[in-house]
C-alpha positions in Angstrom: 0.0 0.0 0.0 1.2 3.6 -0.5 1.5 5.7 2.4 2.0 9.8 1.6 5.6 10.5 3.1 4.1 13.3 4.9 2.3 10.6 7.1 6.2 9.7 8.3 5.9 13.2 10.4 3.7 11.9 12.6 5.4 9.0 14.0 7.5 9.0 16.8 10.9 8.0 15.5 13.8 7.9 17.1 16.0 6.0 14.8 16.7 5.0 10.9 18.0 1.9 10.1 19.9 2.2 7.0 19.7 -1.8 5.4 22.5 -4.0 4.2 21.1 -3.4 0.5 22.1 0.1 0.5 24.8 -0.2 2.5 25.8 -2.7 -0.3 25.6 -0.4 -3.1 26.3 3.1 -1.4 29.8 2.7 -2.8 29.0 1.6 -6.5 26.0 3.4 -7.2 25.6 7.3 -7.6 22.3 7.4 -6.5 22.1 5.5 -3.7 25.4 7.6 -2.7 22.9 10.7 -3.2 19.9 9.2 -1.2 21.8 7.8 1.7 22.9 11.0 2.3 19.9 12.8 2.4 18.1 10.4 4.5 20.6 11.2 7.0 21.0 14.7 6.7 16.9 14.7 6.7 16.8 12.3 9.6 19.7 14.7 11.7 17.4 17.8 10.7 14.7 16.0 12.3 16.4 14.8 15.5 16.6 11.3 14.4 19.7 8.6 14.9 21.1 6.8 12.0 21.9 3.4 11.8 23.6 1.3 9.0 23.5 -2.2 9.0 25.6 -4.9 7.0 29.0 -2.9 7.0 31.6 -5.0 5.3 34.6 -2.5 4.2 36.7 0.0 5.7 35.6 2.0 2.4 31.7 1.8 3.5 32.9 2.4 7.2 34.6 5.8 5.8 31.7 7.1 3.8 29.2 6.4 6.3 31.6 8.6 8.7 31.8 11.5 6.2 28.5 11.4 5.9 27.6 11.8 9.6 26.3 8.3 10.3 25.6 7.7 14.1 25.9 3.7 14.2 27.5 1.1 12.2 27.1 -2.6 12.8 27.6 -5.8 10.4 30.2 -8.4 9.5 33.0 -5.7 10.2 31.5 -5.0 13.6 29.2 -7.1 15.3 26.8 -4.6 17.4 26.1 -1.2 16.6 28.4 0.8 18.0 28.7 4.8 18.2 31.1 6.4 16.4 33.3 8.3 18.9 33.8 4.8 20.6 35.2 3.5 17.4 37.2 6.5 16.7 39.1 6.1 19.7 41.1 2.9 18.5 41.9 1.2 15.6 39.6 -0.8 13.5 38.7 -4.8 14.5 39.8 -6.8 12.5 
C-alpha cells in the first residue's frame, strides 16, 4: 500500500535503520550515494539517529563517517556501536 511520506511526520521516531542493501551499493551506485545521504542529513534535521547495518569495508565504514552516520554494525562489527567509541582505537579486525 502507498502511504503519503508526509504521514512519516507523525510518527515518533527515534531512529533510521539504513539496510544492508544500501549499504551494499552506497559505494557503486551514484544514486544510492545521493539518497543515503539525504536520509541522514533529513533524519539529523529532524532529531533522528542513524543506523547502518551490513558494513563489510573499511571503504563503507569511511563514507558512512563522512557522511555523519551515528551507528555502524555488520560483518565488520558485530553490534552497533557509536562512532566516537570506534574513533578512539583502531579498526577490528
Amino acid at each position: 500500500p502507498r502511504t503519503p511520506i508526509t504521514h512519516l511526520l507523525s510518527l515518533n521516531i527515534h531512529t533510521v535503520r539504513l539496510d544492508q542493501q544500501l549499504i551494499d551499493d552506497v559505494l557503486d551506485d551514484p544514486r544510492t550515494s545521493i539518497f543515503v545521504k539525504g536520509i541522514i542529513t533529513m533524519a539529523h534535521e529532524l532529531g533522528v539517529r542513524v543506523i547502518a547495518d551490513g558494513i563489510r569495508s573499511d571503504h563503507q565504514v569511511k563514507f558512512l563517517q563522512m557522511l555523519g552516520c551515528d551507528a555502524l554494525q555488520g560483518e565488520r562489527f558485530g553490534t552497533a556501536q557509536s562512532l566516537p567509541a570506534q574513533l578512539q582505537g583502531p579498526l577490528p579486525n
